[in-house]
N, C-alpha and C positions, 0 to 999 in steps of 0.2 A: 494339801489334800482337799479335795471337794467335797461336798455335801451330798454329792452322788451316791448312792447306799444302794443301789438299784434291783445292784446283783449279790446272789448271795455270800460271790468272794468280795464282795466291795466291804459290805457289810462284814464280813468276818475278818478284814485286811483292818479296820476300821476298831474293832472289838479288839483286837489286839493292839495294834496303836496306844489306844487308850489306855488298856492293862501295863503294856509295860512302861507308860509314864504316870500312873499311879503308884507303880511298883516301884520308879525310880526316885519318887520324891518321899518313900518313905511308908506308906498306906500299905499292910495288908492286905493281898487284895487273893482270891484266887478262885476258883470254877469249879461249883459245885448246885447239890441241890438246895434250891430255896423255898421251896414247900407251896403248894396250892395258891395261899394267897399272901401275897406281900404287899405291901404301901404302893411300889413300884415294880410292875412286872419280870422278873427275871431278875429280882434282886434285892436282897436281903443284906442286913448288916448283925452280924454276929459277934459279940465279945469285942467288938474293935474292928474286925474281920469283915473286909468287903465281898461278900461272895455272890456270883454272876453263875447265870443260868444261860447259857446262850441259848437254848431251846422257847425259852421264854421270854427273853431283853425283847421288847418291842422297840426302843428307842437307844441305841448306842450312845447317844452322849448320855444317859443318863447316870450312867459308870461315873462321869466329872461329877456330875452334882450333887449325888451321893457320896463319893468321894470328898469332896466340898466339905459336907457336913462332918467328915473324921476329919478332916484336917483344920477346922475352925474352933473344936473342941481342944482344950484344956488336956495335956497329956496325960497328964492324973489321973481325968473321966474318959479319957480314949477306948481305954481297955472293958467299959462299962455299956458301951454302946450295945442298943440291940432293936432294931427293927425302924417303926421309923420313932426316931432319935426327939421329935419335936412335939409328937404326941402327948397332952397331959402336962408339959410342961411350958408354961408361959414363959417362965423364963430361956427359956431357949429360942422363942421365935422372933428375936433377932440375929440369930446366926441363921434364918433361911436365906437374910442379902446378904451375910458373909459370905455362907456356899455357893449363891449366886454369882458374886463376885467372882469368891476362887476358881469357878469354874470359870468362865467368863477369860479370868486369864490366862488359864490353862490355854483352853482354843488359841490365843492370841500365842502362847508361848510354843506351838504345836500349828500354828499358820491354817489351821480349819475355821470354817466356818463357823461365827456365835449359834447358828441355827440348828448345828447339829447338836446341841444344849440344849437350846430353848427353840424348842419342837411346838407347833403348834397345838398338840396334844397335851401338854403340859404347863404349867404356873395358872393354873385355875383360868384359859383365857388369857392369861398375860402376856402371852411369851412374845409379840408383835411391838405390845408396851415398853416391855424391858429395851426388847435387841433397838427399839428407837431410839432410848435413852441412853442407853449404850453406846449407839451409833455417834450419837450425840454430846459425848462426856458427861450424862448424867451417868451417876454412880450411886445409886441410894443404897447406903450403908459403908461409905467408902469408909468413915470415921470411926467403925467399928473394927474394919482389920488394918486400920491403920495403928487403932488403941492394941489390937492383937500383936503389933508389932512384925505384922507380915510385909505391910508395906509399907510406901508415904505418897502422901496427897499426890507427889508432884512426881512421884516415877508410876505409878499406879497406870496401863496394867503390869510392870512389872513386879515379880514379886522378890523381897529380900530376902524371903525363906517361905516353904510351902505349908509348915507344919506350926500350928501353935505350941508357944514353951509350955 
């Protein structure tokens, strides 16, 4: 699939895509309200629960890298998640290049585009940065879902399992 989003069945052929291979590796995921304001427009994380606003998703990959975030978390705290997940806690912001990652290989795993991800509109500025490094077999944080046990060094982007234990 392309990066083409152009039209609104593109975009909506695209929003589903995604849904259901978040659905398939495990994620909670499903279509509701997310309230005025959220971290990421048209999407909120609830209880563990991915919930999507199509009214409001300005950016369809952001479904992966939200998604990212539930699935680099601890199963134990999966179910605790709520809103954005990284807020207030330092110790979580190294799971931002986990979800980078997972998402990262998602796309790969699903033959789109990294950019429909990493949108210009997002990673504070970076997103240009990343998809270079990317491009490039840089992987900053590969050592962390490597420790996660999701992948290894040397299959990386594939993954051995989508969900941390």
């Amino acid at each position: 699939m392309s990066l083409n989003e152009n039209t609104p069945a593109e975009k909506e052929a695209l929003v589903n895509r995604l849904v259901e291979f978040i659905s398939s590796v495990g994620i909670d995921v499903r279509e509701g309200l997310t309230g005025e304001v959220t971290f990421v427009p048209g999407l909120d994380i609830q209880k563990g629960v991915l919930v999507f606003d199509r009214s409001k998703l300005s950016y369809p990959g952001d479904l992966l890298h939200e998604a990212g975030h539930i699935a680099v978390t601890t199963a134990a705290e999966r179910k605790s998640l709520h809103g954005n997940v990284t807020d207030g806690m330092p110790e979580k912001q190294g799971e931002e290049f986990a979800a980078m990652l997972w998402s990262y290989a998602a796309c790969i795993k699903l033959g789109i585009s990294p950019a429909v991800v990493f949108h210009p509109n997002g990673y504070k500025g970076d997103s240009l940065w990343l998809l270079d490094n990317y491009s490039n077999n840089v992987f900053i944080g590969l050592p962390l879902i490597t420790w996660m046990g999701m992948t290894t060094k040397d299959e990386f982007p594939v993954m051995k399992k989508w969900l941390r234990d």
